[in-house]
KEGUBA-420943 format. One record per residue (C-alpha): residue in one letter; x, y, z. Coordinates in steps of 0.5 Angstrom, whole numbers, always signed. Example, Ala and Ser with C-alpha at 12.3 -4.5 7.8 and 13.67 -1.06 7.14 Angstrom:
<pts>
PT   type      px      py      pz
PT      a     +25      -9     +16
PT      s     +27      -2     +14
</pts>
This chain:
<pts>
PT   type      px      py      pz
PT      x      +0      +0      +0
PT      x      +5      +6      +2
PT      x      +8      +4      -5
PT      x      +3      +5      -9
PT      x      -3      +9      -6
PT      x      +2     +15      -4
PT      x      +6     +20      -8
PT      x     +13     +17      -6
PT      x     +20     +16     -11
PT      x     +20      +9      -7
PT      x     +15      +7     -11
PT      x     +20      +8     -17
PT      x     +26      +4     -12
PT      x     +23      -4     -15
PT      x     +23      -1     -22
PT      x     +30      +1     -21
PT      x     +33      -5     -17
PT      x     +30      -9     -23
PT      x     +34      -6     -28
PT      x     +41      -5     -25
PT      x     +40     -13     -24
PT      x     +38     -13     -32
PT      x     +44      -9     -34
PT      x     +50     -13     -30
PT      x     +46     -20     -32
PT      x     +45     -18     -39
PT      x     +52     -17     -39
PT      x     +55     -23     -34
PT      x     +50     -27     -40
PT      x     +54     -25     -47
PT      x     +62     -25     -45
PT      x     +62     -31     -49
PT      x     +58     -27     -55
PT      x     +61     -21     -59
PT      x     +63     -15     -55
PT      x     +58     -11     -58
PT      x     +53     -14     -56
PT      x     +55     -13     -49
PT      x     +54      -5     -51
PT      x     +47      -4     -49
PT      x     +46      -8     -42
PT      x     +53      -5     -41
PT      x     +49      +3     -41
PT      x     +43      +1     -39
PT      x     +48      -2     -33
PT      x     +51      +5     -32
PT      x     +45      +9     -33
PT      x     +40      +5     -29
PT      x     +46      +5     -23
PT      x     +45     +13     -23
PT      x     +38     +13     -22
PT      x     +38      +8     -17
PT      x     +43     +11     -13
PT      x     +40     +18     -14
PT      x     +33     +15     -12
PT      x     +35     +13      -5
PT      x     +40     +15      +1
PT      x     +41      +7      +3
PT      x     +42      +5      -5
PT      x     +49      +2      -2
PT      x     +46      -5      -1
PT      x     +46      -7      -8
PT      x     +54      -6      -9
PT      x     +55     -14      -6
PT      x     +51     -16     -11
PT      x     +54     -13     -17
PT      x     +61     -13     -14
PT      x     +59     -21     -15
PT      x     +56     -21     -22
PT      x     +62     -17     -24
PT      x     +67     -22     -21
PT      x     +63     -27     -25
PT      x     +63     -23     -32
PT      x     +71     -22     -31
PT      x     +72     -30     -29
PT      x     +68     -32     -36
PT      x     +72     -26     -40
PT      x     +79     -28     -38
PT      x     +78     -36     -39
PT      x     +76     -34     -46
PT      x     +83     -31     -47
PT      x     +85     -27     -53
PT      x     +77     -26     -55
PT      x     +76     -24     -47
PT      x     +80     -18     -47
PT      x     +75     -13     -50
PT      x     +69     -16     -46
PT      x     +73     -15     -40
PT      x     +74      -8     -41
PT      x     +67      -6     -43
PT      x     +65     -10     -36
PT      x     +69      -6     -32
PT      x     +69      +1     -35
PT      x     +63      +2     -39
PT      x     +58      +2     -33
PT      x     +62      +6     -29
PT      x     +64     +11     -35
PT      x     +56     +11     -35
PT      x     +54     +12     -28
PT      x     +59     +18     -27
PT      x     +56     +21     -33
PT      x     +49     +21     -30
PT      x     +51     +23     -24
PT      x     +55     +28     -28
PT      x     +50     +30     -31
PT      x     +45     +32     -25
PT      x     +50     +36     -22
PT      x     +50     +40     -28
PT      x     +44     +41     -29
PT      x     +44     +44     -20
PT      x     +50     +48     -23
PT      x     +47     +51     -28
PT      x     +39     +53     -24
PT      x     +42     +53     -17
PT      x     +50     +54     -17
PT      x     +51     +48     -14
PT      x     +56     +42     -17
PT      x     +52     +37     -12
PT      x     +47     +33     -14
PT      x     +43     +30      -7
PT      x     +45     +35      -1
PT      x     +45     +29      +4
PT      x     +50     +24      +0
PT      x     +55     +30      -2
PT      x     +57     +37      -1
PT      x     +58     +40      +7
PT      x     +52     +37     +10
PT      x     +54     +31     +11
PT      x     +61     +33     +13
PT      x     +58     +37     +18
PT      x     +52     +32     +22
PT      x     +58     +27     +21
PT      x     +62     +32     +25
PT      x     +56     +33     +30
PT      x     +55     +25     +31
PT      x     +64     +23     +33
PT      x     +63     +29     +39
PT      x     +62     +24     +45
PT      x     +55     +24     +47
PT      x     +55     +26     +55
PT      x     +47     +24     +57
PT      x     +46     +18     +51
PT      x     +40     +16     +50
PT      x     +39     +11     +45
PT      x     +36     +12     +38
PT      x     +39     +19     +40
PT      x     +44     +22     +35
PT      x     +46     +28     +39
PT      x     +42     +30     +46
PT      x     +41     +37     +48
PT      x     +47     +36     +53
PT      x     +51     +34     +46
PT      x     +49     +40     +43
PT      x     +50     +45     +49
PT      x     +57     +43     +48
PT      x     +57     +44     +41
PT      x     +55     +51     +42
PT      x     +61     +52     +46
PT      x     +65     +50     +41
PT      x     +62     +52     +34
PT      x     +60     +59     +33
PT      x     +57     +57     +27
PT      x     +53     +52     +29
PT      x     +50     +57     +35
PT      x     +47     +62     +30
PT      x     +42     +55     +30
PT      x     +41     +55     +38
PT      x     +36     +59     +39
PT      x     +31     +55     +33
PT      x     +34     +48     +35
PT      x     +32     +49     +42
PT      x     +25     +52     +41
PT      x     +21     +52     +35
PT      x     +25     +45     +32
PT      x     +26     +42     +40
PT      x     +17     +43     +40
PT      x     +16     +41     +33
PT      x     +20     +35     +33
PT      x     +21     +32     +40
PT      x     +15     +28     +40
PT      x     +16     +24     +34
PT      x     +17     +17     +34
PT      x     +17     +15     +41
PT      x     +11     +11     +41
PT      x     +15      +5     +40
PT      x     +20      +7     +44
PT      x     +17      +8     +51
PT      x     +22     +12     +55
PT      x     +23     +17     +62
PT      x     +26     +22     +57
PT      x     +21     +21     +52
PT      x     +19     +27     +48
PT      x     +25     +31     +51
PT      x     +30     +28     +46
PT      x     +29     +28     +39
PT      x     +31     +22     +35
PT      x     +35     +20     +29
PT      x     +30     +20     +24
PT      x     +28     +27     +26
PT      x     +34     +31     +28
PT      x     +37     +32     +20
PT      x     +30     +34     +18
PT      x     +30     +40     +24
PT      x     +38     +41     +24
PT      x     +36     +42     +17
PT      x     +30     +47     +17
PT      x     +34     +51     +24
PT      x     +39     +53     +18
PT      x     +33     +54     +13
PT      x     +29     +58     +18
PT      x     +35     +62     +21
PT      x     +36     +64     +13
PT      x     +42     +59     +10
PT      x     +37     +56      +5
PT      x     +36     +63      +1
PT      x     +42     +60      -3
PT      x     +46     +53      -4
PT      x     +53     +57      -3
PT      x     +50     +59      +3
PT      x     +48     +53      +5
PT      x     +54     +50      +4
PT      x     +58     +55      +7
PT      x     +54     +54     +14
PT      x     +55     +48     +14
PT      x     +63     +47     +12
PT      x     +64     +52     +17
PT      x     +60     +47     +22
PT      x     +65     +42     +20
PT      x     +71     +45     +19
PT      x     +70     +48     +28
PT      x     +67     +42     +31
PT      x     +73     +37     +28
PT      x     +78     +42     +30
PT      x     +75     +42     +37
PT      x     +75     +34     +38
PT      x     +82     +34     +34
PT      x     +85     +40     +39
PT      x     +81     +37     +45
PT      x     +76     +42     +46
PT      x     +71     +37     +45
PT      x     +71     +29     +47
PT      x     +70     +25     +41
PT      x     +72     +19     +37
PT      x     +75     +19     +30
PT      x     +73     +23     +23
PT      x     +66     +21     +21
PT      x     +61     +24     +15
PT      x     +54     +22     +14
PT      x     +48     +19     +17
PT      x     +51     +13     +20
PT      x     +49     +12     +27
PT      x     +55     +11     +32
PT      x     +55      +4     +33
PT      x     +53      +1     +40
PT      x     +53      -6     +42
PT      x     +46      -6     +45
PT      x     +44      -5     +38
PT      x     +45     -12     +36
PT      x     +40     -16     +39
PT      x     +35     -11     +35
PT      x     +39     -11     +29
PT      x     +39     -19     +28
PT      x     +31     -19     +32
PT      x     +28     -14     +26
PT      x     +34     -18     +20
PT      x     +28     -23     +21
PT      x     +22     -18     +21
PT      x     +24     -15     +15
PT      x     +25     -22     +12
PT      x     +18     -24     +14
PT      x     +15     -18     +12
PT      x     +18     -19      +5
PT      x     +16     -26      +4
PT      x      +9     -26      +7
PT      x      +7     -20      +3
PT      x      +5     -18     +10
PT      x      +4      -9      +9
PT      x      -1     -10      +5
PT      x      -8      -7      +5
PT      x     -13      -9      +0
PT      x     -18      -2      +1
PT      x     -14      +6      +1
PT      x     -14      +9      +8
PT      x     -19     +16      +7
PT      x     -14     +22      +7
PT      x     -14     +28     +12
PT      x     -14     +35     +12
PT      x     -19     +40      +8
PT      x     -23     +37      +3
PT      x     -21     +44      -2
PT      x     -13     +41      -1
PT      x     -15     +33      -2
PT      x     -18     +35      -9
PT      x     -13     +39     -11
PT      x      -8     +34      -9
PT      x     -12     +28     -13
PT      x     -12     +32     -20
PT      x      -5     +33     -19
PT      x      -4     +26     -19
PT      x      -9     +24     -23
PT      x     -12     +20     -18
PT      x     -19     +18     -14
PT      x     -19     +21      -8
PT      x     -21     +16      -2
PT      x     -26     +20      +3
PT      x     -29     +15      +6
PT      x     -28      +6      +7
PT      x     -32      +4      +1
PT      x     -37      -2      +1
PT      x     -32      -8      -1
PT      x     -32     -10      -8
PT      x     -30     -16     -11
PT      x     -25     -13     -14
PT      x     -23     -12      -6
PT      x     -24     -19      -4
PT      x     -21     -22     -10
PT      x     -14     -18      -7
PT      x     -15     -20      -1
PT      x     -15     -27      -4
PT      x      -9     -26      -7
PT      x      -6     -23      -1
PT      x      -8     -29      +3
PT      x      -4     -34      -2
PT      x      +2     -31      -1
PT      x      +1     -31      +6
PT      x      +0     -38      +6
PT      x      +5     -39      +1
PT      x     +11     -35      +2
PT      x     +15     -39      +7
PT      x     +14     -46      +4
PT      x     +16     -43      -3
PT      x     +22     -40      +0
PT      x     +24     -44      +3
PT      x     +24     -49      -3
PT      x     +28     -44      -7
PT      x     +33     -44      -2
PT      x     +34     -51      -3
PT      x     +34     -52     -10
PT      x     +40     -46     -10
PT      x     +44     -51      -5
PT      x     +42     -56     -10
PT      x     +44     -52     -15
PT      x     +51     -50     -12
PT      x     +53     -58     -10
PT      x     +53     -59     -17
PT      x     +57     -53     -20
PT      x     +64     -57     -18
PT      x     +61     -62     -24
PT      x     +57     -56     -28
PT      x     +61     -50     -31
PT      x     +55     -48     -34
PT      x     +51     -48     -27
PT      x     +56     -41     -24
PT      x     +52     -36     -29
PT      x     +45     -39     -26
PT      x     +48     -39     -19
PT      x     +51     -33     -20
PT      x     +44     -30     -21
PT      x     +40     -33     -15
PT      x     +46     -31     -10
PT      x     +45     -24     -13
PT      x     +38     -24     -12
PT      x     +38     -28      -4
PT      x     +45     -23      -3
PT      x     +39     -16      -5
PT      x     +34     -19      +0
PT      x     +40     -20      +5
PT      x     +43     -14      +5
PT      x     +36     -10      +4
PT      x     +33     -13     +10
PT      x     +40     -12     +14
PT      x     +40      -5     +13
PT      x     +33      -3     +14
PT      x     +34      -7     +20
PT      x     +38      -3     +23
PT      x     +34      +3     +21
PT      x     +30      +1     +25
PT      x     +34      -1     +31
PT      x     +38      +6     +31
PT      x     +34     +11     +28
PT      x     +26     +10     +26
PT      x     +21      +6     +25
PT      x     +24      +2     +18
PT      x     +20      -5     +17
PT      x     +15      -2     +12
PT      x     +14      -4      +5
PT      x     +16      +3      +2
PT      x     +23      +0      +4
PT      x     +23      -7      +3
PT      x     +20      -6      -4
PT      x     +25      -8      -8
PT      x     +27     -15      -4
PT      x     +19     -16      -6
PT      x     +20     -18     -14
PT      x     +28     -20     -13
PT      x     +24     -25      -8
PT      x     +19     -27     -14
PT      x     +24     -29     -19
PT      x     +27     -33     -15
PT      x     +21     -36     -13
PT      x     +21     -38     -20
PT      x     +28     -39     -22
PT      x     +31     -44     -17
PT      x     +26     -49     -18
PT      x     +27     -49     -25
PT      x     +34     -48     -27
PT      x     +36     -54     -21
PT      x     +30     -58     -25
PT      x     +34     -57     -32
PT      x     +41     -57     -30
PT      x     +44     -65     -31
PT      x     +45     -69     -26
PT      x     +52     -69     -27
PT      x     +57     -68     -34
PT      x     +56     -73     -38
PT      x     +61     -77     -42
PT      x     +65     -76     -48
</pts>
């Protein structure tokens, strides 16, 4: 439901998933065939890639499973020998030539209507060094799933001239605004007094807006540099107690997140192959009906006012969701024992590695999808949706199909000559 029932780029992140996977595959498939035929699957690669990782902030969970399809091209590629060179060459370089013209691109076009070489302020340019900076300062009253305290911030005033041009909005309208999120799961003495990881980089944000920073990106950029560059000159002096350099939204790592971190892996599995965010009829909107009627011409979409009747087209929906719920867990399983199968065999079998690397592409992104919403939820807020999980969902589907038939297909064992 939240990825097709709302206006969100995670309903385009299943889509994008699909076709970087296409693009390494389609190449991976053709190292033995011309090299130009590798050329389409080579920039659709790039292109894709460039989409993808522009499209979400945690696109760094699909790198194992492209490193692993590379690595097999590669292998393939060189057994062919002299033929092999120009296939290589074309695995390694094109995708990556294509990827950093995309990204290239996007920041040009920042250039030209912002003034700005950055394309997405939260993967590049100061602001990510700066909340780096802020969370290697040691917190004085931790509180878990806290990135910096009231406490922390105080001592980071004291220190950073720039970041005290924020106290005054962070401390009143972002501490009344944001404090309160998030809390319903976590309950807490000093609940609603703090505010939490999936909310301070939206206040530090809006502070440096509210207070004027926002009017041009080199301001921005400027504020938030500032911010860095004295926060890392106070921990390296000593003036702050802290840890070695960071950048970006990590959270800093605390034993006490692993149990929850393994406890909501499953969670997130669970969810992804039982189909269990699911909700067969739209959840009415809120807010003035003038804004919801505005707000449905503008997507071209049937705003939902009220529950409806249910209509057999709900209940043939809610039929279909109930399959994969009772079917989700068996059939999975059943896939992951014909990729075992699959794997046995591949002493014996060459020809078993590309459909092998394939399944263990898809079981690695579902994986390394899974781990890092799990630690989102963990660390930060709550992640365990369908809006995340999305792209495991039809990487899950195809193996359901996959495994079962390549494993049926391949022989037994090579036969004689």
């Amino acid at each position: 439901a939240e990825l097709i029932s709302r206006v969100l780029r995670s309903a385009i992140h299943p889509a994008l998933t699909l076709l970087v996977f296409a693009g390494f595959i389609g190449m991976l498939t053709r190292v033995d065939r011309a090299w130009f035929r590798l050329l389409p699957w080579g920039l659709l690669a790039g292109l894709a890639g460039a989409a993808f990782w522009y499209s979400r902030e945690e696109g760094i969970w699909v790198l194992p499973s492209i490193l692993l399809l590379m690595s097999i091209a590669l292998y393939l590629a060189w057994l062919n020998r002299n033929a092999g060179r120009i296939a290589m060459g074309i695995v390694l370089v094109l995708p990556a030539i294509v990827f950093w013209g995309g990204k290239s691109a996007l920041r040009a076009m920042n250039q030209y209507h912002y003034g700005t070489w950055i394309g997405v302020d939260v993967l590049e340019g100061a602001y990510p060094e700066a909340y780096g900076a802020i969370l290697r300062v040691e917190n004085p009253d931790p509180l878990k799933g806290v990135p910096a305290t009231r406490a922390t911030r105080e001592l980071i005033y004291a220190e950073s001239p720039s970041f005290t041009l924020l106290r005054e909005t962070m401390e009143g309208r972002m501490q009344e605004k944001w404090a309160f999120a998030g809390w319903h799961r976590h309950p807490h003495e000093r609940a609603e007094t703090e505010i939490r990881g999936g909310w301070f980089p939206w206040a530090l944000r809006e502070a440096a807006a509210l207070a004027g920073y926002y009017d041009s990106p080199a301001k921005a950029e400027a504020l938030w540099q500032d911010i860095a560059d004295e926060i890392n000159e106070a921990v390296d002096d000593g003036r702050l107690v802290g840890g070695g350099p960071r950048h970006g939204f990590l959270p800093v790592w605390d034993n006490s997140y692993l149990m929850p971190t393994a406890k909501n892996w499953f969670r997130a599995v669970d969810l992804v192959v039982r189909a269990d965010d699911f909700k067969a009829q739209g959840i009415p909107s809120r807010g003035p009906e003038a804004d919801i009627q505005l707000m449905a011409v503008t997507y071209h979409a049937r705003p939902v006012l009220k529950v409806e009747p249910t209509t057999p087209e709900t209940r043939l929906r809610m039929m279909i969701h109930q399959i994969y719920h009772w079917i989700g867990w068996p059939i999975t399983l059943l896939a992951l024992g014909a990729t075992f199968v699959l794997a046995r065999r591949l002493r014996r079998i060459p020809s078993a590695r590309i459909a092998l690397a394939v399944l263990l592409t898809f079981w690695g992104g579902i994986t390394a999808l899974s781990l890092v919403v799990a630690l989102v939820e963990a660390t930060s807020f709550i992640a365990i949706i369908g809006a995340y999980l999305g792209p495991a969902a039809p990487l899950l589907i195809i193996s359901w199909v996959l495994a079962p038939y390549w494993t049926w297909i391949q022989p037994l064992s090579v036969p004689e000559t």
